[in-house]
C-alpha positions in Angstrom: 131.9 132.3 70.2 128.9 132.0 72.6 127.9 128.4 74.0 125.7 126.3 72.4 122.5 126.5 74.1 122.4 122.8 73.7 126.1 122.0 75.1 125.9 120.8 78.3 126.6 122.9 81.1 129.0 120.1 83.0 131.1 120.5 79.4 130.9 124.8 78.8 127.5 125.0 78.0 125.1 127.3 79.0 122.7 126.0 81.8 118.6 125.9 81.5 118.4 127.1 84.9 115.4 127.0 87.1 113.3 129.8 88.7 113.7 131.2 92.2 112.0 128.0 94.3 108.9 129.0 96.4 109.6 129.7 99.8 109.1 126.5 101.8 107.4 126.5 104.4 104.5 129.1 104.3 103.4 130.2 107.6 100.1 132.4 107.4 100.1 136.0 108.6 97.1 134.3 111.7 99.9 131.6 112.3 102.4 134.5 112.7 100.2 136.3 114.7 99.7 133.6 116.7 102.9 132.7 117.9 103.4 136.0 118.8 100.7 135.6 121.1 102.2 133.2 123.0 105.7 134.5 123.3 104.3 137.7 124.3 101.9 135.9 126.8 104.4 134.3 128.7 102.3 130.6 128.0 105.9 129.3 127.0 105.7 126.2 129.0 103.3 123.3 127.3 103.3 120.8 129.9 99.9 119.1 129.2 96.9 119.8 127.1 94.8 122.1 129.3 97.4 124.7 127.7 95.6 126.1 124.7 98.1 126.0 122.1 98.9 122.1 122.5 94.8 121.5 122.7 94.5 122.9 119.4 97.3 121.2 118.0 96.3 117.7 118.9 92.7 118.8 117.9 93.7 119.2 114.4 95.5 116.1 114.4 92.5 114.1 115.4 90.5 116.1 113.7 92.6 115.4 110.5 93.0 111.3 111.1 89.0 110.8 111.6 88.8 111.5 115.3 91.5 108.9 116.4 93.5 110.0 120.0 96.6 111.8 119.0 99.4 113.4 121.0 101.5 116.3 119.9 105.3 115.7 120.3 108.8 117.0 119.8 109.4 115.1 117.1 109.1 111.9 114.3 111.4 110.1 115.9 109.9 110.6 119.2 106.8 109.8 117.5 107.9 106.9 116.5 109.7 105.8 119.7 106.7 106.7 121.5 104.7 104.3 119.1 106.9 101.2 120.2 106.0 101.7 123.7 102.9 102.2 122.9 102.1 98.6 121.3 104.5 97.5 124.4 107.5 96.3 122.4 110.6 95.7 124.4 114.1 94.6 125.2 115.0 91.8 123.2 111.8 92.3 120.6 111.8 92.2 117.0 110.7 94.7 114.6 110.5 94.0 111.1 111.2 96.6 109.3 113.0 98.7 105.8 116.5 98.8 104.9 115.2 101.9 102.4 114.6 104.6 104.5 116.2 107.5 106.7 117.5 106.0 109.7 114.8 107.4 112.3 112.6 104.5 110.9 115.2 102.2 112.4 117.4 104.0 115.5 113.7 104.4 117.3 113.6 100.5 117.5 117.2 100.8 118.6 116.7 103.5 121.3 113.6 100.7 122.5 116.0 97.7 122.8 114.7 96.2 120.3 115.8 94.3 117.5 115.6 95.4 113.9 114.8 92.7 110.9 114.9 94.0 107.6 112.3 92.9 105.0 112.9 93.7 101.4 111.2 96.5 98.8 109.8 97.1 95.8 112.8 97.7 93.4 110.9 101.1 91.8 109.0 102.8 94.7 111.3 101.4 97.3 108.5 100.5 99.9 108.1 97.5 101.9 107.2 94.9 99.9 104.7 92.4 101.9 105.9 89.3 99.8 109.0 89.7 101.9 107.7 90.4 104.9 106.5 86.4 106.4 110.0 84.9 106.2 111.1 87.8 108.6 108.8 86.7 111.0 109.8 84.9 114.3 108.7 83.8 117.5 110.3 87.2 118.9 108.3 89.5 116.2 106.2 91.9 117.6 105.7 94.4 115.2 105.7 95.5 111.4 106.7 99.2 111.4 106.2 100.2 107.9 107.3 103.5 106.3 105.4 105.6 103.7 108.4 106.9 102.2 108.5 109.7 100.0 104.8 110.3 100.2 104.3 106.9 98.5 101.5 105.0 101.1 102.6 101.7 101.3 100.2 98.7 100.3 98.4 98.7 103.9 95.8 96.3 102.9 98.9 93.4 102.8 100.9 94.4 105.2 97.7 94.4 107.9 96.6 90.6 107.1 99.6 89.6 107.7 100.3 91.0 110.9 96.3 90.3 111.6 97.4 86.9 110.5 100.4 86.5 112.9 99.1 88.9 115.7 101.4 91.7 115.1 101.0 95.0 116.0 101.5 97.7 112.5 103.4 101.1 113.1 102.9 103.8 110.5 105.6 106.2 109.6 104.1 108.7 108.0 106.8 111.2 108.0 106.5 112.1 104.8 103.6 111.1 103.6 100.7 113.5 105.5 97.9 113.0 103.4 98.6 110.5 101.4 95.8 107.8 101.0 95.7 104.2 100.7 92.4 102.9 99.2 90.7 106.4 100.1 92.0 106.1 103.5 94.4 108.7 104.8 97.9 106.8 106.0 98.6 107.1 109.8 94.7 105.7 110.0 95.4 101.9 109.0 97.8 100.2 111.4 97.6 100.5 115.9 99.7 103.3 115.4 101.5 105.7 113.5 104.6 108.5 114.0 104.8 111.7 111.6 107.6 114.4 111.4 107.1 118.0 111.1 110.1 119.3 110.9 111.0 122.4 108.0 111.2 120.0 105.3 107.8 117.8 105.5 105.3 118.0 103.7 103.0 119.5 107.1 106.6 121.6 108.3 106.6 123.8 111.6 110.3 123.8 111.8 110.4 120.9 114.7 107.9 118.7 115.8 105.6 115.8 115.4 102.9 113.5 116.4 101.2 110.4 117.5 98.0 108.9 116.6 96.3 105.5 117.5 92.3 104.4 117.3 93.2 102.4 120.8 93.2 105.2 123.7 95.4 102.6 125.9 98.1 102.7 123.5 98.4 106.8 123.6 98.4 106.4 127.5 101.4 104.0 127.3 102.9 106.2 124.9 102.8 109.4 127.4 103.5 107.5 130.3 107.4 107.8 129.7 107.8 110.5 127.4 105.7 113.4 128.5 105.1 115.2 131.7 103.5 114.1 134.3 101.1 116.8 134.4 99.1 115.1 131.6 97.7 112.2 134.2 95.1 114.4 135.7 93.7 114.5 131.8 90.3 113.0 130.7 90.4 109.3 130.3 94.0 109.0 132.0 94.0 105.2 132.8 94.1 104.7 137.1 95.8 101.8 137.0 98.8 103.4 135.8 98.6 106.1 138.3 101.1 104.4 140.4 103.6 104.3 138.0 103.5 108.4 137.0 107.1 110.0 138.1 109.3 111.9 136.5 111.8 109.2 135.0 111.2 110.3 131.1 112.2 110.9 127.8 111.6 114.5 127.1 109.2 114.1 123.6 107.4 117.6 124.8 106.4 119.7 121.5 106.9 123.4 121.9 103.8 126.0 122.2 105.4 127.7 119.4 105.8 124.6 117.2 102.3 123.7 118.2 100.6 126.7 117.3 102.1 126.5 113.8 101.3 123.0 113.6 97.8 123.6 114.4 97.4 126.5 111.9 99.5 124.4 108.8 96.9 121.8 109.1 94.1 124.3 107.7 96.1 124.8 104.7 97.6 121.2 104.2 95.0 119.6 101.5 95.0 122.6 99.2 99.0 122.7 98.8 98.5 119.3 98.9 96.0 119.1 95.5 98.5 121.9 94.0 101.8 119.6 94.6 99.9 116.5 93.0 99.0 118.6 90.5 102.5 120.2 89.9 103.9 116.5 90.4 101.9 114.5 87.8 102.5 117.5 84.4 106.5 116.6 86.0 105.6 113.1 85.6 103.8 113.1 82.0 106.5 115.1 80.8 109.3 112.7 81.7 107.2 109.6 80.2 109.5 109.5 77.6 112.9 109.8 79.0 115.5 107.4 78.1 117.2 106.8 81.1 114.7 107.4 84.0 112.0 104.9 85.0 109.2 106.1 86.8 107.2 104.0 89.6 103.5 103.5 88.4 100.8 103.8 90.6 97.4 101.8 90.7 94.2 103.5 91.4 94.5 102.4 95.3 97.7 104.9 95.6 97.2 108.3 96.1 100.8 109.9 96.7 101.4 113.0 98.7 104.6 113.7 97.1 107.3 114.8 99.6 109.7 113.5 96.9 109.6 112.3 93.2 111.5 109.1 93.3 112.8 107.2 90.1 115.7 104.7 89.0 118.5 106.0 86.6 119.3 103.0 84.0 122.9 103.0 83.8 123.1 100.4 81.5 121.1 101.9 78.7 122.8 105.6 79.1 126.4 104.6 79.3 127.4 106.4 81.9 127.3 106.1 85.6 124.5 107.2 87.6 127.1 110.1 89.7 127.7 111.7 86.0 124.4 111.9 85.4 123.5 113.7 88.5 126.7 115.7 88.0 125.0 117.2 84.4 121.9 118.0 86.0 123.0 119.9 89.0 125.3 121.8 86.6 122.0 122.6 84.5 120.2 123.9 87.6 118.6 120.4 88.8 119.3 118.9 92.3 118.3 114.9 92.4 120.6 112.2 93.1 120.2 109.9 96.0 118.4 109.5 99.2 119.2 106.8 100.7 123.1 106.3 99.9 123.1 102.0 100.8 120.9 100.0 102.7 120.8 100.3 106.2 122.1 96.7 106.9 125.1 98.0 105.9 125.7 100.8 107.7 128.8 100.8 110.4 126.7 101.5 113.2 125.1 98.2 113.1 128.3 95.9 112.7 128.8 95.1 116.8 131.4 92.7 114.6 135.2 94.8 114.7 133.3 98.0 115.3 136.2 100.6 116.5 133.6 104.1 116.6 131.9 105.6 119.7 129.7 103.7 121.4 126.4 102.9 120.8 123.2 102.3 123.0 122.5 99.4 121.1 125.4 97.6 120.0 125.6 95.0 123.2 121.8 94.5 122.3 122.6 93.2 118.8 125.9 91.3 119.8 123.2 89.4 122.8 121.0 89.0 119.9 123.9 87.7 117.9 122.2 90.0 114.8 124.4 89.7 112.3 123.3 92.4 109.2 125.8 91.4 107.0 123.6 88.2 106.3 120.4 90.4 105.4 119.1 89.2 101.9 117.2 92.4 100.5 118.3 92.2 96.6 115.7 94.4 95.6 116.8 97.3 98.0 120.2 96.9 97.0 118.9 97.2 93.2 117.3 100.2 94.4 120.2 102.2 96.0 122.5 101.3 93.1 119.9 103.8 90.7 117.8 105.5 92.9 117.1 109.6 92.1 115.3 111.6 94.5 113.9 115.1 93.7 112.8 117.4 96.6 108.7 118.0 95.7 107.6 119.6 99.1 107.8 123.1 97.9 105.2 122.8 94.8 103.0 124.6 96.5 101.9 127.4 93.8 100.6 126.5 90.1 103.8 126.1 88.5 103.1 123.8 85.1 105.5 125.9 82.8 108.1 125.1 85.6 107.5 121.5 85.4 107.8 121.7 81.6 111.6 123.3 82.7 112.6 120.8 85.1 111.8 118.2 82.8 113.7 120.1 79.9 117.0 119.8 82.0 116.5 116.0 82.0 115.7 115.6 78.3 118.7 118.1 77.4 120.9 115.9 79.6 119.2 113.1 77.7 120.2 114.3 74.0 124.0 114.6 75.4 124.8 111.4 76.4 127.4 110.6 73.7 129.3 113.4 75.1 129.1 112.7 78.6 130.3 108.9 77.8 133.7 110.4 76.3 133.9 112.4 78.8 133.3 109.1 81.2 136.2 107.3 79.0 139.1 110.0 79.4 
């Protein structure tokens, strides 16, 4: 006898199964074309602006973030890391921060010698939430570097009175969030400063690479001082005073020509994939409003998502089952989303300089000077999160795909109808 078309696959059912995804990313036959250019050209060396390829790359960044001063880079991290120099944070300086996040949010305070302080988030869309942020505030606070995860922009109006409030300097990571708008106003464009990654899976992917952008011109000069060659201080509006201090002593945070000709080419294309994945993302999102067992953030008119994942919270209690079966059901059906962030960062070995036995660390003596003890962090809300937390991979909902959406959101409902089944299973 054939499966039931409605047993579940996990148990000897037939799976829904999904389409073949869409290729992710996209590079134009011009992009293509270009980077052909330059390895043919023998322009493989980028050292400073006055080569065309990096010109045009941090053209269409500025161009993109309303004219602010932006610097082409190696990566998000070293975006990031370039940011805290930038707003002049330092040994010994704290940096509040999320405990809900991939760890280049945090490690690029760590690789600064600074200190990281952890401020709770919003139990559904897992982003900072401000309420928390004022009791993580000290007299060695410096900075608030905020993350727009999952293409969700963060409440930026909060989180910049108080650090206007308390003389803070705000850090944008808007690694996966390009595009995304707060209040009609593009993310990366709100705080001193902000870091994005675009690496193969963002939302704006060249394989590696990133970039910097700040409204304050002083803040991108600190920025390249120590991360980029030193060929960039004969640039326009290179500070003199700093002139003394130009040597070769750096990190190297150097994008590619190659990664910035596709970077420069991916921005042309980046708000229509971006209106088809909102598109795509919201028929996904009416579809599920009446699962059982998933909860959905909700989103205020202020929020404008760029979706580089769909995030949600499994309720355990109501299914029955753990949140690990569920997951387990959907894969088998064809669906990959299960968790992003596996437990909050607090709790991560690397940060216990308490009876740590692993390799060594760059910033373990900094946190046992600091006598930082994680273990102490109060973040229930980010705990809450990590405990139920689903995340589904959006970036590549680039093409019209509604009837695909209607599939996806089949799997979950199918899964849905099962539950009695997947509870005995649970109990043998």
């Amino acid at each position: 006898m054939a499966p039931s078309t409605d047993k579940l696959a996990l148990l000897g059912g037939k799976p829904i199964g999904l389409p073949t995804a869409p290729k992710f990313p996209v590079f134009t036959r011009t992009a293509i074309n270009r980077v052909v250019k330059v390895l043919e050209g023998g322009q493989m060396v980028g050292l400073d602006n006055r080569h065309p390829a990096i010109s045009a790359a941090e053209d269409a960044i500025s161009s993109y973030h309303d004219s602010r001063h932006a610097l082409a880079v190696s990566s998000g991290h070293a975006a990031l890391h370039m940011a805290l120099m930038g707003v002049d944070v330092g040994p010994g300086d704290e940096v509040i921060t999320t405990p809900y996040t991939w760890g280049a949010s945090v490690s690029c305070i760590l690789h600064q010698s600074a200190i990281p302080v952890f401020a709770d988030v919003d139990r559904l869309t897992g982003l900072m939430d401000p309420a928390s942020i004022e009791a993580c505030i000290t007299q060695r606070t410096r900075a608030i570097l905020v993350v727009h995860l999952y293409g969700q922009p963060a409440n930026m109006t909060a989180i910049c009175k108080i650090a206007k409030k308390h003389g803070l300097a705000v850090i944008e990571d808007g690694s996966q969030a390009h595009g995304a708008r707060w209040k009609n106003k593009s993310v990366g464009n709100w705080g001193d400063v902000a870091g994005f990654s675009c690496m193969g899976g963002k939302i704006l992917a060249t394989g590696e690479g990133g970039y910097l952008v700040t409204g304050d011109p002083d803040i991108r000069w600190r920025a390249c001082l120590s991360t980029q060659h030193m060929g960039r201080s004969p640039e326009p509006g290179f500070p003199p005073e700093y002139l003394p201090t130009v040597d070769s002593l750096l990190y190297t945070y150097r994008i590619s020509t190659v990664m910035a000709v596709l970077m420069a080419e991916q921005f042309k294309k980046l708000d229509k994939e971006l209106a088809v994945r909102r598109a795509n993302v919201g028929h996904l999102r009416s579809c599920l409003d009446e699962s059982q067992f998933i909860e959905l953030p909700k989103y205020g008119k202020q929020a404008l998502p760029s979706w580089h994942m769909l995030t949600a919270n499994f309720r355990a209690d109501e299914a029955g089952i753990t949140r690990d079966t569920f997951v387990r059901a959907l894969r088998a059906e064809g669906l990959s989303w299960g968790p992003y962030v596996p437990a909050p960062i607090p709790d991560w070995p690397r940060l216990q300089w308490r009876g740590y036995k692993g390799p060594k660390t760059m910033w373990m003596e900094n946190l046992k000077r600091a006598k930082t003890d994680y273990s102490k962090t109060q973040i229930p809300n980010c705990r809450y999160k990590c405990d139920r937390s689903m995340e589904m991979s959006t970036n590549n909902f680039i093409r019209p795909a509604r009837k695909d959406m209607e599939r996806l959101a089949s799997i979950v409902h199918k899964v849905e109808r099962n539950v009695d089944a997947l509870r005995e299973m649970e109990a043998k």
